[in-house]
C-alpha positions in Angstrom: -43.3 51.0 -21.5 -41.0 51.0 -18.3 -41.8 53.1 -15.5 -39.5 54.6 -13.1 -35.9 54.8 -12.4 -33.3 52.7 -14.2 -29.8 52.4 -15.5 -30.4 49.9 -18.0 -28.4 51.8 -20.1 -25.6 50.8 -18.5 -23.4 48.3 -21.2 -26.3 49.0 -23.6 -23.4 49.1 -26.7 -22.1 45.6 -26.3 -25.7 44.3 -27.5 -24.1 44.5 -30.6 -20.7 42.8 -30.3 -20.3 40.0 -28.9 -23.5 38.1 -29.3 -24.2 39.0 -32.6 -20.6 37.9 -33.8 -21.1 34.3 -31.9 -24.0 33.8 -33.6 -23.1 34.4 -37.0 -20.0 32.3 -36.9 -22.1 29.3 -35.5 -24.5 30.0 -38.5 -22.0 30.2 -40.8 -20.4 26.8 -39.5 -23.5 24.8 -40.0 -24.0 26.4 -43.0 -20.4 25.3 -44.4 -20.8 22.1 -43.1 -24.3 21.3 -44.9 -23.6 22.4 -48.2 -20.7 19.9 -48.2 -22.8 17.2 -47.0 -26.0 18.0 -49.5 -23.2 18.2 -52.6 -21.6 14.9 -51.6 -24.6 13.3 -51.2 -26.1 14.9 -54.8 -23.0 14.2 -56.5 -23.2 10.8 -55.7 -26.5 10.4 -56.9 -25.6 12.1 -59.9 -23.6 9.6 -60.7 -26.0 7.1 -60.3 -28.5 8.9 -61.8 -26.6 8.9 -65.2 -26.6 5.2 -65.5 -29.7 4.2 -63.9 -32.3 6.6 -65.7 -34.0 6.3 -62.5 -36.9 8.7 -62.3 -37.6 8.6 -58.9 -34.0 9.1 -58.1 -33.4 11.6 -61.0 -36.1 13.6 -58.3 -34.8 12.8 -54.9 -31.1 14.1 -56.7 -33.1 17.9 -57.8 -34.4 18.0 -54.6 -30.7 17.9 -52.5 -29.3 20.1 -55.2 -32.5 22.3 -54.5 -31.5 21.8 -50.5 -27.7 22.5 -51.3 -28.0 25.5 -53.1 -30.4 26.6 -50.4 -27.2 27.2 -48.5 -26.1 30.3 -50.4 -29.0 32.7 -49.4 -28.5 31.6 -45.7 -24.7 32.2 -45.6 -25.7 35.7 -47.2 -27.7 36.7 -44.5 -25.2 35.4 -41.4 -22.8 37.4 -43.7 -25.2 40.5 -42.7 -26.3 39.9 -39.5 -23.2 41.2 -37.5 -23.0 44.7 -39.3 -24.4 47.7 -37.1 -27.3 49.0 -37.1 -27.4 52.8 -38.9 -30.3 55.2 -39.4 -31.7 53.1 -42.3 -31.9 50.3 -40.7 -32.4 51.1 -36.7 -32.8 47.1 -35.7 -29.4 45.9 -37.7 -29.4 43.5 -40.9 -31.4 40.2 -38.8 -34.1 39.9 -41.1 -32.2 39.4 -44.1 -32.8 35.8 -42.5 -36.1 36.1 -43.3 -35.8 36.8 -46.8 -33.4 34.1 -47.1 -36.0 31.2 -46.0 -38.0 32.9 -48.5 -35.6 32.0 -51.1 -35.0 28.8 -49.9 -38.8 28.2 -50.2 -38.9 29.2 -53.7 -36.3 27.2 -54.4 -37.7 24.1 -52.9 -40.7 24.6 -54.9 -38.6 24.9 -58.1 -36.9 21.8 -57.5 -40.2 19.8 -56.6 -42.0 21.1 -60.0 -39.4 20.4 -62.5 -39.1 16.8 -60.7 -42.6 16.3 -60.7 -43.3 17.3 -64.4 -39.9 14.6 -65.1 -42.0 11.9 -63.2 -45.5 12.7 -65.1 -43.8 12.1 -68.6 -42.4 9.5 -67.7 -45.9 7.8 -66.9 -46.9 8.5 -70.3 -43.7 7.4 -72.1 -42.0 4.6 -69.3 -38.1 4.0 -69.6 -36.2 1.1 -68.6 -34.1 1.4 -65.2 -30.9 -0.3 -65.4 -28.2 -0.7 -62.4 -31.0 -1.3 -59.8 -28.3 -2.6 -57.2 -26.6 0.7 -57.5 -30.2 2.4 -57.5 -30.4 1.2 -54.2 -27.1 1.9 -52.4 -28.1 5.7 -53.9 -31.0 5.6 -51.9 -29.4 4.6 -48.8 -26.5 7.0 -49.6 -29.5 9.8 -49.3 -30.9 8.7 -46.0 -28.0 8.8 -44.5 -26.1 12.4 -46.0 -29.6 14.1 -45.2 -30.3 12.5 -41.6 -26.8 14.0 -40.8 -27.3 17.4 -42.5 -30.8 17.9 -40.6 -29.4 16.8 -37.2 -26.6 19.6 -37.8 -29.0 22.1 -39.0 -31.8 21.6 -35.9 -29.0 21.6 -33.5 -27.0 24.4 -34.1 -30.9 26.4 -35.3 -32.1 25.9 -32.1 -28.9 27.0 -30.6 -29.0 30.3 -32.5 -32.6 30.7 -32.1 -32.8 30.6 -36.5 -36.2 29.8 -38.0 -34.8 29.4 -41.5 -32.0 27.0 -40.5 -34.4 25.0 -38.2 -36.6 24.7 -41.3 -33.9 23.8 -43.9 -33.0 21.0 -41.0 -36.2 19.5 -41.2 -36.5 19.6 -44.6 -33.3 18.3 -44.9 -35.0 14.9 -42.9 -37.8 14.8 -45.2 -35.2 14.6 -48.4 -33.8 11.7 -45.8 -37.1 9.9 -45.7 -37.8 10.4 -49.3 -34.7 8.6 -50.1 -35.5 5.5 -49.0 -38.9 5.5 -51.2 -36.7 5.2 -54.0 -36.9 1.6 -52.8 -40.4 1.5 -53.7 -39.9 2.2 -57.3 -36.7 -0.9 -57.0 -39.0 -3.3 -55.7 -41.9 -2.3 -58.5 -39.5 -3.1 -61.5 -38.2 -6.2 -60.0 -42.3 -7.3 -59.7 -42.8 -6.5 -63.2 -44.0 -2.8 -62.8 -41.5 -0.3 -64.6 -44.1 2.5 -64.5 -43.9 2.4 -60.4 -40.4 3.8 -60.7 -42.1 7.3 -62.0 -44.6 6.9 -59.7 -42.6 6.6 -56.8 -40.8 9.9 -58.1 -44.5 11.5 -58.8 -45.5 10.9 -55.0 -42.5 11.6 -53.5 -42.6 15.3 -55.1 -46.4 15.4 -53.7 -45.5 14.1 -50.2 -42.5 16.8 -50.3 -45.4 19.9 -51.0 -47.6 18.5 -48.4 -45.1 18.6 -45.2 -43.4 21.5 -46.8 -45.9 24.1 -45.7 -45.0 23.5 -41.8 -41.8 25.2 -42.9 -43.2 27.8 -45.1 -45.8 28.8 -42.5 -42.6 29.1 -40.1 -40.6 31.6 -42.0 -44.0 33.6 -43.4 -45.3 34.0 -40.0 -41.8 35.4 -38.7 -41.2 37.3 -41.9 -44.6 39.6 -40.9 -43.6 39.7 -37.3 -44.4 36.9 -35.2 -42.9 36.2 -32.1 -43.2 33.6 -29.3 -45.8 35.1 -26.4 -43.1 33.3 -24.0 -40.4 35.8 -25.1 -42.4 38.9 -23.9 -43.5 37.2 -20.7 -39.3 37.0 -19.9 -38.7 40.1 -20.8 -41.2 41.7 -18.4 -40.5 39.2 -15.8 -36.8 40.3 -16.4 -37.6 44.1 -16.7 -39.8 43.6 -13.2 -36.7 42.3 -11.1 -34.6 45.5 -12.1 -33.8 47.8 -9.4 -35.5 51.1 -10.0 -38.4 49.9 -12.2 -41.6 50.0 -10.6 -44.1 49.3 -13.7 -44.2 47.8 -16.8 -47.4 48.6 -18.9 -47.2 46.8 -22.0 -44.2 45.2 -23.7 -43.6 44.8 -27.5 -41.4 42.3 -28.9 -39.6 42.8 -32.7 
């Protein structure tokens, strides 16, 4: 709590104007801009997909649908986020954020178990991969839409201080790197070894679970009220250096 003289209050009501409003249209920028990317590159694999019966692509292309239809709960909430706050909701409409990288979670998770059952029966009933040339220029097609979609996200997240963008950019690397282990299943065929094609699909949904939880920790830790300690040690500091303030007991951060 502050103690002593101030006129803080002074400019108190543009808090919600102009900073809210910049932020939400750089969300909703990225936002745009990655869902095209994602459905480009999932549309192209798509097509890929239907004349390969590639199992390890048929899951890296559920997964960047998964990540592209991630999108639509995060443009809902920078939809939100610039309305004013009422006497129902005293703080504004901000954590609808949070409730939107808890749908994107889920529907990561979706994506990752419908791919992963895919890749199991295929190990017990193997199917030829035809096309294996345009297998491969799918895969590289992958890296690169997703390395450009993550760069976008983690720029412009960081920018706008958003945990659920940040996250989606990241993941949005991983579906990068999983690409290119379509490879794996490629080079297994060629050796002789159809079954490593389901494989590749099988590990690459289990690789996917395990790095996903970084992000899921990030959004559930912020969705029950987390904050960085750095953020009340500058608002103190801040608070200190104000003319009329003489004491600042405790701060708390929301």
């Amino acid at each position: 709590m502050f103690k002593g003289r101030s006129s803080l209050e002074h400019g108190y009501s543009h808090a919600f104007t102009d900073p809210s409003i910049i932020t939400t249209q750089r969300g909703i920028w990225a936002v745009k801009w990655s869902f095209i990317g994602l459905m480009i590159t999932a549309l192209f694999q798509v097509a890929i997909l239907a004349v390969s019966g590639s199992v390890a692509l048929l899951a890296d292309t559920i997964h960047n649908f998964g990540n592209a239809s991630a999108v639509i709960p995060l443009w809902i909430a920078y939809r939100l986020a610039p309305l004013r706050p009422n006497k129902n909701f005293p703080y504004g409409y901000g954590r609808v954020e949070d409730l939107a990288g808890v749908a994107i979670l889920f529907i990561i998770v979706s994506g990752v178990i419908a791919a992963a059952y895919e890749s199991i029966r295929r190990i017990l009933d193997p199917q030829p991969v035809s096309y294996l040339g345009a297998v491969i220029t799918a895969s590289i097609i992958g890296f690169v839409g997703n390395e450009l979609v993550a760069r976008l996200r983690i720029r412009v997240g960081k920018e706008i201080h958003s945990p659920a963008l940040i996250a989606g950019g990241y993941h949005a690397r991983l579906d990068g790197i999983t690409s290119l282990a379509i490879l794996g299943g490629v080079a297994g065929i060629r050796l002789g070894y159809p079954i490593a094609d389901p494989i590749i699909g099988l590990l690459i949904m289990l690789f996917i679970l395990h790095i996903l939880w970084s992000s899921a920790k990030t959004v559930i830790l912020r969705l029950v009220g987390r904050v960085a300690p750095e953020i009340a040690e500058q608002i103190e500091h801040a608070a200190l250096h104000v003319q009329g303030i003489e004491e600042v007991s405790h701060v708390r951060v929301r």
